[in-house]
N, CA and C of each residue as an Amber inpcrd file, in Angstrom:
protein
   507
  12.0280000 -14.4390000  10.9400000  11.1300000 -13.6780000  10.0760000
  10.1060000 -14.6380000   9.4630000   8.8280000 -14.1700000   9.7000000
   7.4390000 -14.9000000   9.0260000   7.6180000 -14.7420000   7.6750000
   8.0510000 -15.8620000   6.8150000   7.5350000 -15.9360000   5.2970000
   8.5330000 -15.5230000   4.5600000   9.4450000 -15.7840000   4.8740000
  10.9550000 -15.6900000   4.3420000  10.7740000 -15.6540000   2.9050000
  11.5370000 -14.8930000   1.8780000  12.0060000 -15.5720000   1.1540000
  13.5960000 -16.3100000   0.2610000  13.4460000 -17.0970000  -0.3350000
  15.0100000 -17.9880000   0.1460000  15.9870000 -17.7200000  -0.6570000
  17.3730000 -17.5860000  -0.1680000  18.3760000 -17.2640000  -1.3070000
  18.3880000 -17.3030000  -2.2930000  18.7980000 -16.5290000  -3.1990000
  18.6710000 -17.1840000  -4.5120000  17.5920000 -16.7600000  -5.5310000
  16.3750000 -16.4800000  -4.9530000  15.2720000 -16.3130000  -5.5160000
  15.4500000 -15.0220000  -6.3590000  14.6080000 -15.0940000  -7.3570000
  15.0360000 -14.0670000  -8.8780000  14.5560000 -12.9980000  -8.3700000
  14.7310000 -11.8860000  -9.0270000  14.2190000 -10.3450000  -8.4180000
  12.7980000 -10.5300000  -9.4440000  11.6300000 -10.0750000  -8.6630000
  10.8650000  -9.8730000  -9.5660000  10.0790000  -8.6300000  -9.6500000
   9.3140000  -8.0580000 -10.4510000   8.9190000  -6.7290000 -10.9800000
   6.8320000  -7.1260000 -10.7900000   6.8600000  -6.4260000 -10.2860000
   5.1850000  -6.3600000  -9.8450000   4.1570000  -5.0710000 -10.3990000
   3.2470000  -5.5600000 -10.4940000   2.3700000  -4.4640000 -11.1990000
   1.1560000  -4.7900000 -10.2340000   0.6280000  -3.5950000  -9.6240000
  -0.6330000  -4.1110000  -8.4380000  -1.3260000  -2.6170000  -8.8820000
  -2.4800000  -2.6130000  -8.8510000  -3.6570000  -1.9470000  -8.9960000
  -4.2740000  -1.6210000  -7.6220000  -4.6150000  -0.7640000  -6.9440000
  -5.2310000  -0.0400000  -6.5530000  -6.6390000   0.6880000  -6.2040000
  -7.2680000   0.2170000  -5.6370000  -8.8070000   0.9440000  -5.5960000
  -9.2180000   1.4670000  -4.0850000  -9.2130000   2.9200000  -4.2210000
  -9.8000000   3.2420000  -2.9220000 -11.4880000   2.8120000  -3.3390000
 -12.0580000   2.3480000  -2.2970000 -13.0860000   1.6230000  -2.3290000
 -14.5470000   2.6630000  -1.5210000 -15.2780000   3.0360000  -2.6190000
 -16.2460000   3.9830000  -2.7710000 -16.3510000   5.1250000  -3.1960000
 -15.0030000   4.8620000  -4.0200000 -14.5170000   6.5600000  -5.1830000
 -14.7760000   6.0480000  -6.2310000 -13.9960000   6.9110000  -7.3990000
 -13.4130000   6.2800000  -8.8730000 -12.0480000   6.7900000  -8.6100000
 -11.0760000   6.6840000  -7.2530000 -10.0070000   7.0550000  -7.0470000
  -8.9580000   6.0620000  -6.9490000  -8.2860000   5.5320000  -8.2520000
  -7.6030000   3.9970000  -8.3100000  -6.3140000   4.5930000  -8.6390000
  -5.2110000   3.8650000  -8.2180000  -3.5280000   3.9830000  -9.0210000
  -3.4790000   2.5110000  -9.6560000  -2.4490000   2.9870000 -10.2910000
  -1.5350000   1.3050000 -10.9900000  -0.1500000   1.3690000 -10.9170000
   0.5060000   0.6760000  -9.7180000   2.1870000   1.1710000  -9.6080000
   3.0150000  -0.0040000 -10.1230000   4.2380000   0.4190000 -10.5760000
   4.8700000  -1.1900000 -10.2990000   6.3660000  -0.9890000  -9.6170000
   7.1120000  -1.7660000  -9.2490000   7.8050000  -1.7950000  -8.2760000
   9.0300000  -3.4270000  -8.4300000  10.0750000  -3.7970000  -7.8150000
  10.6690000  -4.2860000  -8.1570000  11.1450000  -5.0130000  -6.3100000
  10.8920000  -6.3920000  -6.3270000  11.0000000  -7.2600000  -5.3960000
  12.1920000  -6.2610000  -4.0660000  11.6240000  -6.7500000  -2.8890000
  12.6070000  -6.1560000  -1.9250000  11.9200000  -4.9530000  -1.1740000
  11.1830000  -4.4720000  -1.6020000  10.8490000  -3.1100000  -0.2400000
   9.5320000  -4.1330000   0.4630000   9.2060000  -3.6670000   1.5710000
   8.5000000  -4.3270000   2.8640000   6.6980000  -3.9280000   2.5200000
   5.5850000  -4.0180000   3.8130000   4.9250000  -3.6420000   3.6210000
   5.0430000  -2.4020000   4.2860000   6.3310000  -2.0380000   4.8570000
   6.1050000  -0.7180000   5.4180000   6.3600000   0.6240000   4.2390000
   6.8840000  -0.2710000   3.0510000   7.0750000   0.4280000   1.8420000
   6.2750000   0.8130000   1.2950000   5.5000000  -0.2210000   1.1980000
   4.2480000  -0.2830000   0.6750000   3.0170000   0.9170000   0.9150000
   2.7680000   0.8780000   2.1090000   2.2180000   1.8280000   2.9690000
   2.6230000   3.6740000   2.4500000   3.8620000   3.6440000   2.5720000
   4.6650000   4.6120000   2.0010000   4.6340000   5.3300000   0.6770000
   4.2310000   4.1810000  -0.0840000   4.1950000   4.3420000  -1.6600000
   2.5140000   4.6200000  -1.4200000   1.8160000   3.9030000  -0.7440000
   0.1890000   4.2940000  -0.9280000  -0.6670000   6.1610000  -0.5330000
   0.5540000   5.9850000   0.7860000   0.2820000   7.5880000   1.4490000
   0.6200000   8.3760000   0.0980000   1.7220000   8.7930000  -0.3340000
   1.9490000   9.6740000  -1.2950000   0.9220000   9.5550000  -2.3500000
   1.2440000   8.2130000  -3.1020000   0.2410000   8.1270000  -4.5630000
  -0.7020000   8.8080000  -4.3780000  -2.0720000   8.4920000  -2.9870000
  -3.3150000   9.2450000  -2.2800000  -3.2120000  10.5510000  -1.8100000
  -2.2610000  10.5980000  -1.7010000  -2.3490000  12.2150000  -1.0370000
  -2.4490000  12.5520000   0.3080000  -2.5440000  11.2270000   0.9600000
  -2.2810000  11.3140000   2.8220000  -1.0890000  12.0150000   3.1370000
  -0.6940000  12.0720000   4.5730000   0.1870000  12.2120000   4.9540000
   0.1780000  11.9580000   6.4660000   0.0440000  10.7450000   6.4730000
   0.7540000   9.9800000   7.6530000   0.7800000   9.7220000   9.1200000
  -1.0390000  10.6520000   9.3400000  -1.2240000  10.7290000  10.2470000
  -1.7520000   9.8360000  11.3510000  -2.5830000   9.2450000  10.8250000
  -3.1950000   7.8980000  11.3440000  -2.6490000   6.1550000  11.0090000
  -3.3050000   5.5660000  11.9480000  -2.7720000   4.0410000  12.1000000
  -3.0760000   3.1220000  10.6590000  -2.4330000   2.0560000  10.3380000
  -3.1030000   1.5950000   8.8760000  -2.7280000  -0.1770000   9.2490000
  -3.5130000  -0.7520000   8.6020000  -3.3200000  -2.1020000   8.5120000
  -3.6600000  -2.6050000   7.0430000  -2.5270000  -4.4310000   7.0480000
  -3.0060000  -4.9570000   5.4640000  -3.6490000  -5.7060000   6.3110000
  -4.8450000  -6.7230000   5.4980000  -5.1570000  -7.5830000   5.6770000
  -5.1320000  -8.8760000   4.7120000  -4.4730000  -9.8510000   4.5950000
  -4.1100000 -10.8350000   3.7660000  -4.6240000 -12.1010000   4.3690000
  -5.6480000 -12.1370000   3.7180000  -6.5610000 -13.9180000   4.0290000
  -6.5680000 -13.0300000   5.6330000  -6.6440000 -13.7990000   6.5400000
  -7.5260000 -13.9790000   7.7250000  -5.8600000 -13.1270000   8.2910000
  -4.7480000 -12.9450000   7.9680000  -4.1500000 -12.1330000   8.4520000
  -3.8150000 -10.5690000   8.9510000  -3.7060000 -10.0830000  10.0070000
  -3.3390000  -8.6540000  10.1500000  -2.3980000  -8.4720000   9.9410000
  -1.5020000  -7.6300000   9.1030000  -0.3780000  -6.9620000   9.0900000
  -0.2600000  -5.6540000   9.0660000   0.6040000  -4.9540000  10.0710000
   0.5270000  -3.5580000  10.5160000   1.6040000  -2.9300000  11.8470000
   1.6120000  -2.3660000  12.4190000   2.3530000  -1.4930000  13.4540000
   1.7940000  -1.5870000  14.5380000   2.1570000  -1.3540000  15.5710000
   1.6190000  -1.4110000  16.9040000   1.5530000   0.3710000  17.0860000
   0.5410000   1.2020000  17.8170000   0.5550000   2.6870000  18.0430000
   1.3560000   2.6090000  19.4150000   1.7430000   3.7960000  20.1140000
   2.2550000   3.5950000  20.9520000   1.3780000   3.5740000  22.5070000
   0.3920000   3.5480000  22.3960000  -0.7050000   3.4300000  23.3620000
  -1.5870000   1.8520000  23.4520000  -0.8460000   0.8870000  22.2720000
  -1.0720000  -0.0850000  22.4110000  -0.1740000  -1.5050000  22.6260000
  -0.5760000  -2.6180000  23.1320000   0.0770000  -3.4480000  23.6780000
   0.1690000  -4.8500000  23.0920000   1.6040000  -5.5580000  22.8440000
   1.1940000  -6.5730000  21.9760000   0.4270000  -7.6050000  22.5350000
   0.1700000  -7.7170000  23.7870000  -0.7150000  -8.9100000  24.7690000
  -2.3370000  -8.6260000  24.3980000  -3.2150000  -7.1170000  23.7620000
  -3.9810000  -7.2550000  23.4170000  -4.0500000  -7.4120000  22.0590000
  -3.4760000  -7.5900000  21.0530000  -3.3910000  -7.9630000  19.8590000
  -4.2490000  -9.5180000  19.5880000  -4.9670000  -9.7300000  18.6120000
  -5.3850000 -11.0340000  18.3030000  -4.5090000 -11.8500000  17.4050000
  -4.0030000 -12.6790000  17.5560000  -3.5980000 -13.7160000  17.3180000
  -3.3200000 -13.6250000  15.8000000  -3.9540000 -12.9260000  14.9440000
  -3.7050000 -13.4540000  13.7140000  -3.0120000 -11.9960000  13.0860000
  -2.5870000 -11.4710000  14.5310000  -1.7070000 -10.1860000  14.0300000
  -0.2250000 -10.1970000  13.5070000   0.5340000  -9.8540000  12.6430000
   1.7480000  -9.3370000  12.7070000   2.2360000  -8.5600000  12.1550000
   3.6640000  -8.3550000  12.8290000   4.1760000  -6.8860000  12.1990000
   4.6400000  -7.0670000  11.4020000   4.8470000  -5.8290000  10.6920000
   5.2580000  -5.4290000   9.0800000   6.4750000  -6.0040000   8.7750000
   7.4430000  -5.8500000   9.6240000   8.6540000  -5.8630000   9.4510000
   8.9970000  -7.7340000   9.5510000   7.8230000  -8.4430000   9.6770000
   7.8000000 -10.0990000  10.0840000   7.2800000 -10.4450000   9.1680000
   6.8990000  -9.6680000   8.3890000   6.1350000 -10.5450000   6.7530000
   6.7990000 -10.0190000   5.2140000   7.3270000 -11.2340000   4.7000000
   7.7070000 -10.8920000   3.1790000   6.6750000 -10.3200000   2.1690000
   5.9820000  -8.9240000   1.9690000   5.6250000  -8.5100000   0.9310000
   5.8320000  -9.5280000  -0.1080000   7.1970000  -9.5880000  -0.7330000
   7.0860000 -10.1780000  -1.8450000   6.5710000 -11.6640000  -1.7550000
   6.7690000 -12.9010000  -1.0650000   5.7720000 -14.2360000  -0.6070000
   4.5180000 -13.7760000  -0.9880000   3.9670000 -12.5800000   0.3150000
   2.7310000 -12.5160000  -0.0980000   2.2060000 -12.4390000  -1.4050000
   2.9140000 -11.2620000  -2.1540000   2.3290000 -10.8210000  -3.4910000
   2.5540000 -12.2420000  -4.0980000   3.2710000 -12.8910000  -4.0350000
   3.1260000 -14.2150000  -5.4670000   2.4680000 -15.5240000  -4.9300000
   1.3390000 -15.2980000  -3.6360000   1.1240000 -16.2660000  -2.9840000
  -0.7210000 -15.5780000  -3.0490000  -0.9400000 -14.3860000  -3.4290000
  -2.5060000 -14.0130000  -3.0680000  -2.6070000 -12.7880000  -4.0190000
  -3.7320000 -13.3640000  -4.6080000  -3.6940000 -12.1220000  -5.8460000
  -4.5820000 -10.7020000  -5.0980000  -5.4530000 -11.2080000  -3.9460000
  -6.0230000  -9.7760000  -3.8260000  -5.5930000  -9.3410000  -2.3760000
  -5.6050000  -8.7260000  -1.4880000  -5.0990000  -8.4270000  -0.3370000
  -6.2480000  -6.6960000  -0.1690000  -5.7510000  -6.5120000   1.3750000
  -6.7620000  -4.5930000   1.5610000  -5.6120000  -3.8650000   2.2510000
  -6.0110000  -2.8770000   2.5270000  -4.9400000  -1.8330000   3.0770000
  -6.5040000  -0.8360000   3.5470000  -6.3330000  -0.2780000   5.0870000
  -7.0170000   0.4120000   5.8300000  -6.6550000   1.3190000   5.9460000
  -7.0210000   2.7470000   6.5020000  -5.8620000   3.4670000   6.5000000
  -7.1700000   4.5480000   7.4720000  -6.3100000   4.8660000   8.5470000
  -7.2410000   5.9110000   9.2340000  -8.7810000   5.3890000   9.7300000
  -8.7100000   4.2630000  10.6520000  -9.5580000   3.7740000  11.1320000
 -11.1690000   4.5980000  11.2150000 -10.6790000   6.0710000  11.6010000
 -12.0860000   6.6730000  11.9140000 -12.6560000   7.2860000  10.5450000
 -12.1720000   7.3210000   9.6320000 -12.5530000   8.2810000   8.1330000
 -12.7590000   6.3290000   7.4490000 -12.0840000   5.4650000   8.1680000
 -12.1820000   4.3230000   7.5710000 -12.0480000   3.9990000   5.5730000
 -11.1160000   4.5350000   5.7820000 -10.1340000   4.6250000   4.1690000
 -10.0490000   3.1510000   3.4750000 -10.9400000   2.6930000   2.7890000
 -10.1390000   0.6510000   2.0710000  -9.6990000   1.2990000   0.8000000
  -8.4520000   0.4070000   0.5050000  -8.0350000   0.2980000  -0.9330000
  -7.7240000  -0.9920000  -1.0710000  -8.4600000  -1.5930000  -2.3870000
  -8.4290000  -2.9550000  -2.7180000  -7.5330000  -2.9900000  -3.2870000
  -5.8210000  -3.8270000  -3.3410000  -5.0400000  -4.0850000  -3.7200000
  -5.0900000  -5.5910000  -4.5030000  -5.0350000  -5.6060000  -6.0230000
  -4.9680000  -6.5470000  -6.7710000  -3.5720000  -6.6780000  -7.7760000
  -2.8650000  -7.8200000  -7.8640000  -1.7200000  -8.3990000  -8.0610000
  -2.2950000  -8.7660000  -9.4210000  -1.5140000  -7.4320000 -10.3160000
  -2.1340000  -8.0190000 -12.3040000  -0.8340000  -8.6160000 -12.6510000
   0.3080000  -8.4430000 -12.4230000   1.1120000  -9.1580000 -13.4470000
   3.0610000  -9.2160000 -12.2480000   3.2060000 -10.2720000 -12.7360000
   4.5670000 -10.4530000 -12.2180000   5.5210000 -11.0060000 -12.8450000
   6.5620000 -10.8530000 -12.9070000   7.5430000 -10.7380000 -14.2040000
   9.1610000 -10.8220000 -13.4040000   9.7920000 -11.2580000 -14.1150000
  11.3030000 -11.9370000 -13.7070000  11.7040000 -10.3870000 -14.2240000
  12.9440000  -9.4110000 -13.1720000  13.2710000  -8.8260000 -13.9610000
  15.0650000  -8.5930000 -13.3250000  15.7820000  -8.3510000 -14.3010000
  17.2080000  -8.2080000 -13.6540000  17.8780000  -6.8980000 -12.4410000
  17.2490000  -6.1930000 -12.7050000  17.3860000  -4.7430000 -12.2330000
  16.2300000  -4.4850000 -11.5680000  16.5810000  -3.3770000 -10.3300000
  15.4220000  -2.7610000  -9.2620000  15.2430000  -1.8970000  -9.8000000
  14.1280000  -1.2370000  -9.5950000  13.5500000   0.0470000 -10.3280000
  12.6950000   0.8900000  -8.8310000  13.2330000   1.9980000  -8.9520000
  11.8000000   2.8850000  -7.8530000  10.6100000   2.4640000  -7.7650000
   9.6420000   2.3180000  -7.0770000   8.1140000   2.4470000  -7.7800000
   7.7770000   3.2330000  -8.7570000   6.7850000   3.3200000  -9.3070000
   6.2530000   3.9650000  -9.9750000   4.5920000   4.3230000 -10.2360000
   4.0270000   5.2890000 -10.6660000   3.0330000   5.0800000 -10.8360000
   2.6440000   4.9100000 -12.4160000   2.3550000   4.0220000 -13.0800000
   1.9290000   3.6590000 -14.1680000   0.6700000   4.2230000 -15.1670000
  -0.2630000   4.2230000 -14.1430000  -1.2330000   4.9450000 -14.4860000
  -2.2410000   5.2430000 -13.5220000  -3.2860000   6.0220000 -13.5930000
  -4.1870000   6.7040000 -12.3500000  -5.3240000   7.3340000 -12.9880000
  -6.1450000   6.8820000 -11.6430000  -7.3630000   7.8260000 -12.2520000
  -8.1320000   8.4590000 -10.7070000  -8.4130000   9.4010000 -11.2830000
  -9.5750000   9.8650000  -9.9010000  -8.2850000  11.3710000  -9.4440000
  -8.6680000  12.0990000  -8.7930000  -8.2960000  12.9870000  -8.1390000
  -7.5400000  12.2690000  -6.5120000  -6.8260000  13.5380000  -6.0340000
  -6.2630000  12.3650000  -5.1490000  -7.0780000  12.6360000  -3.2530000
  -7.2000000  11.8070000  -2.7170000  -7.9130000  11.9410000  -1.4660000
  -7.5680000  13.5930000  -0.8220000  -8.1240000  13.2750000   0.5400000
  -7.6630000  14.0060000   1.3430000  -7.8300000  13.7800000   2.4930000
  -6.9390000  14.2420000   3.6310000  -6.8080000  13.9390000   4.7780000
  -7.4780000  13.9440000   5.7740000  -8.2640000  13.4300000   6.6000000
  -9.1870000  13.7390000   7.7050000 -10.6020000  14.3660000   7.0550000
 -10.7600000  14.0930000   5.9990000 -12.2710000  14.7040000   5.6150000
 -13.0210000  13.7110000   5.3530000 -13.9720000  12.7220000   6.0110000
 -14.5940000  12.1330000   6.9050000 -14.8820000  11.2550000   6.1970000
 -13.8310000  10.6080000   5.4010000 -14.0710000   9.5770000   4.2490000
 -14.7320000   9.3920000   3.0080000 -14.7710000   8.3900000   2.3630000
 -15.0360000   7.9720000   0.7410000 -16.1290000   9.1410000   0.5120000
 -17.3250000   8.8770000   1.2050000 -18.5260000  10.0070000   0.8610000
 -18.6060000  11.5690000   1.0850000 -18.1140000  11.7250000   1.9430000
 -17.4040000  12.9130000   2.2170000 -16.6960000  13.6220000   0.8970000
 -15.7150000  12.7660000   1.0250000 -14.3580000  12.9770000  -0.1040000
 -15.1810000  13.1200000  -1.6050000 -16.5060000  12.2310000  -1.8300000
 -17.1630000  12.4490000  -3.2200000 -17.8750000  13.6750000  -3.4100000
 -18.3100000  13.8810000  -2.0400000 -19.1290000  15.3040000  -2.3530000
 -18.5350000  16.5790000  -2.4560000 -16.7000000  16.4060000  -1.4530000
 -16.3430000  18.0920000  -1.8140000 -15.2090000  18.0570000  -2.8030000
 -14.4770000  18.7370000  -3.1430000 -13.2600000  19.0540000  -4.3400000
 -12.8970000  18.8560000  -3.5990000 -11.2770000  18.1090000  -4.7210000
 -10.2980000  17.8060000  -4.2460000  -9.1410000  17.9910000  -5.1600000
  -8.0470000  18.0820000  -4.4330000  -6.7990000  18.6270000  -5.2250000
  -6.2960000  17.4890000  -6.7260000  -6.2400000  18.1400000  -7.3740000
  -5.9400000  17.5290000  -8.9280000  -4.3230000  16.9930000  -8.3530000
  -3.7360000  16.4920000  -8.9600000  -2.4710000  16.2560000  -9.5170000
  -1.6620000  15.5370000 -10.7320000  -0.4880000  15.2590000 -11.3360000
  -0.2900000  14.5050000 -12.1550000   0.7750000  13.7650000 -11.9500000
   0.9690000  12.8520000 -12.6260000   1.1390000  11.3370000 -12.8980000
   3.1420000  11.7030000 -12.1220000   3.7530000  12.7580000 -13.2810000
   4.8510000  13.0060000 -12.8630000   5.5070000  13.6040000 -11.2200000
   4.4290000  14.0810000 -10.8860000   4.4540000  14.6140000  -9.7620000
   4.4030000  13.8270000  -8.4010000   3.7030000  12.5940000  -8.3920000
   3.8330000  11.4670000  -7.7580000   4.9940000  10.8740000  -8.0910000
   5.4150000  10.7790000  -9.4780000   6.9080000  10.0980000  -9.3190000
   8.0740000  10.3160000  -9.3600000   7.9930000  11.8060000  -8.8840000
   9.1080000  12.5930000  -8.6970000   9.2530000  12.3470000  -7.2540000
   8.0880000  12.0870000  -6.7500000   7.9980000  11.8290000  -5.0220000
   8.6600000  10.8830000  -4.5470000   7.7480000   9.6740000  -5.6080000
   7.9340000   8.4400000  -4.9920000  10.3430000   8.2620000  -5.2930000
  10.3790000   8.6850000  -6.5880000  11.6070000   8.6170000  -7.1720000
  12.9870000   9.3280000  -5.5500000  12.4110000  10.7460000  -5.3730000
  12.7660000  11.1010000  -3.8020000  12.7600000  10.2340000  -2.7830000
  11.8080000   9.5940000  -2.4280000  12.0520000   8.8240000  -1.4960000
  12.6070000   7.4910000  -1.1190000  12.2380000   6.8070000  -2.2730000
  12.9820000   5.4460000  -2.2540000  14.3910000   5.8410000  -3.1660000
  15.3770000   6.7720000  -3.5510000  16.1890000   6.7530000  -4.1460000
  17.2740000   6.6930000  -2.8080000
């Protein structure tokens, strides 16, 4: 596994911010050392309001991290690709304060992911969403500008973390 991290190491509690990039559509979650970036991903679909249809990648410094579709092959992959399941989330987060997340190549979805605070904590906790602003996306409607010009479904704060609380429980 790429980027291990080593026995022993303290559990820690993360607070990362959120910006879909060409809205005013941001979250603030926090979360507790140990779920992947495929978690990650997971926790982003819901918070937004996706559902899971299209391909997504992080990008960290000059790295790809992401999934292979099943119509693609790891021999055309570039070099500075890897999979989700080969990179420690948590390394990353205490190694790079800003990182992106893509999501739906053709609506071309960015959310700027920024690392505000990290903290020693004894106990795992669900994610959560902390705080939020903006209405939440929507699916296949032809991205950021798109998404600004028509309505979109309201939701609240509890309702995402009744989700998120469902799924990672």
């Amino acid at each position: 596994k790429i980027f291990q991290m080593k026995k022993g190491d303290k559990m820690k509690k993360y607070v990362l911010m959120l910006e879909l990039e060409d809205t005013n559509i941001w979250r603030r979650i926090e979360f507790t050392s140990g779920i992947g970036f495929y978690d990650l991903h997971t926790i982003i679909q819901i918070i937004f309001g996706w559902e899971d249809y299209h391909l997504h990648e992080f990008t960290v410094g000059n790295m790809a991290i992401g999934m292979l579709s099943d119509d693609e092959d790891i021999e055309d992959m570039p070099e500075n690709f890897r999979f989700e399941d080969d990179v420690s989330l948590d390394l990353i987060l205490l190694n790079y304060k800003e990182f992106k997340y893509e999501y739906d190549f053709g609506d071309g979805w960015e959310i700027k992911i920024t690392v505000e605070e990290i903290t020693d904590t004894q106990t795992g906790e669900n994610p959560t969403v902390i705080d939020f602003g903006g209405d939440m996306a929507k699916e296949d409607c032809g991205g950021a500008y798109e998404l600004m010009r028509k309505r979109r479904r309201n939701t609240r704060v509890e309702e995402l973390n009744l989700i998120l609380e469902e799924t990672f429980d």
